[in-house]
N, C-alpha and C positions, 0 to 999 in steps of 0.2 A: 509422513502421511499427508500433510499439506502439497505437500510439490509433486504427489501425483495426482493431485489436484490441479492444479496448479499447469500442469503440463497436458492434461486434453485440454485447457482452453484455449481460444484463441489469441492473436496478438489483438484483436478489436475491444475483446470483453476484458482483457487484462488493464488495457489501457483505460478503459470505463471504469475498471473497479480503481485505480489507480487514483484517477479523479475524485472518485465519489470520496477516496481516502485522505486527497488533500484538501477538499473543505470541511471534514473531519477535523482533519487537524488544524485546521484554523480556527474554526469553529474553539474548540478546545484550550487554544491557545488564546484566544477573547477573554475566553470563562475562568482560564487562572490570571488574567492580569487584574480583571476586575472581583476576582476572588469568589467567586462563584464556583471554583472545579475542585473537588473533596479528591480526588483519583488524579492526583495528579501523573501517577506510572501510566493511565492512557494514551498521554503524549508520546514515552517512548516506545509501548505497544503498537499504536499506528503509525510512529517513524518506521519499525523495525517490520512492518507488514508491506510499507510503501517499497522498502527495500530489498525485501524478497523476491515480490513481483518485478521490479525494474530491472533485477537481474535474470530473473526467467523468463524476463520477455528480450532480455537481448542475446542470453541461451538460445530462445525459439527463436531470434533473427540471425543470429551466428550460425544454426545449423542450414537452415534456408538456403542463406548463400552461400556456401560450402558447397 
């Protein structure tokens, strides 16, 4: 369900959301050193979203150049 999401967007907004994902995670990664973050499974939720996109945007670069 996600990845045909995922798949009408472009390489411009994928790479934006990417971004916005890794001060997310940094963000997040602040908040449990100084023990602030109750959820700490968010860390691996927005790893693992960063990583879906990064590979579906080099799916949409791979078919391009083909």
């Amino acid at each position: 369900m996600i990845e045909k999401k995922i798949k009408n967007k472009d390489i411009s907004k994928i790479r934006a959301e990417v971004v916005d994902l890794k001060k997310t995670l940094m963000n997040l990664k602040f908040q449990k050193s100084t023990g602030q973050l109750e959820k700490t499974a968010e860390i691996k939720k927005t790893r693992l979203k960063i990583a879906k996109l990064k590979t579906n945007m080099n799916k949409i670069s791979g078919e391009q150049n083909a």
